[in-house]
C-alpha positions in Angstrom: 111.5 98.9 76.6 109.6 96.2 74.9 106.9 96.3 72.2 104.3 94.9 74.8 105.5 97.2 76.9 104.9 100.2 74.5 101.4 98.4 73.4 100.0 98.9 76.8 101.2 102.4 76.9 99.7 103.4 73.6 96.2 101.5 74.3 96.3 104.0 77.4 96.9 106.9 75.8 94.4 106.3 73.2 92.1 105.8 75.9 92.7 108.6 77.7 92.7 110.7 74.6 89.4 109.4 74.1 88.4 110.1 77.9 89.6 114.0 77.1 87.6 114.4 74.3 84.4 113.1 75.2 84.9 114.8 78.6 86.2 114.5 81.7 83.1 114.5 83.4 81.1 112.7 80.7 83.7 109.6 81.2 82.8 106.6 82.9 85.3 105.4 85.8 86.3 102.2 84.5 87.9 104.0 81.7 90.4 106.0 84.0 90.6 102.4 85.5 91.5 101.0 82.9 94.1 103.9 81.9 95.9 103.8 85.0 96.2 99.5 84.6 97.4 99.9 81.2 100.2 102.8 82.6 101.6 100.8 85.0 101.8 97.5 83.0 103.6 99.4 80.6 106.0 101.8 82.8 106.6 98.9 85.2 106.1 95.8 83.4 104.0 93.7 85.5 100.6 93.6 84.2 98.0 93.0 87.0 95.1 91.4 84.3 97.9 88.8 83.1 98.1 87.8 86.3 95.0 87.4 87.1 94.2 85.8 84.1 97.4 83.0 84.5 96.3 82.4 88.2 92.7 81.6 86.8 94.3 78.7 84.5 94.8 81.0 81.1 98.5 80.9 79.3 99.8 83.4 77.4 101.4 82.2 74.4 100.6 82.4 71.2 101.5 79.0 70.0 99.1 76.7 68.6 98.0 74.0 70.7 99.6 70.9 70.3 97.1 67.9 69.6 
């Protein structure tokens, strides 16, 4: 498994853990939304937002540009 990998998995388990103790019911939906992206970005390793993201004209390196 890769760091990114493990990075979206924490992110959603901090979430959730955050979901849990402000409540269940308390919790707004795009928080389980989010914790159910994060999940399976991380257990399968394709990550819906990068795609989106990429599609809409966005890279994902972290190189400087060149110029």
């Amino acid at each position: 498994m890769s760091a990114q990998r493990m990075m979206f998995l924490t992110q959603a388990l901090v979430i959730f853990l955050g979901i849990g103790l402000t409540g269940f019911a308390a919790s707004s939906w795009i928080l389980y939304a989010m914790v159910i992206g994060l999940s399976f970005a991380g257990l399968t390793g394709i990550c819906p937002n990068l795609s989106i993201w990429r599609k809409v004209g966005f890279t994902d390196s972290c190189k400087p540009p060149r110029g």
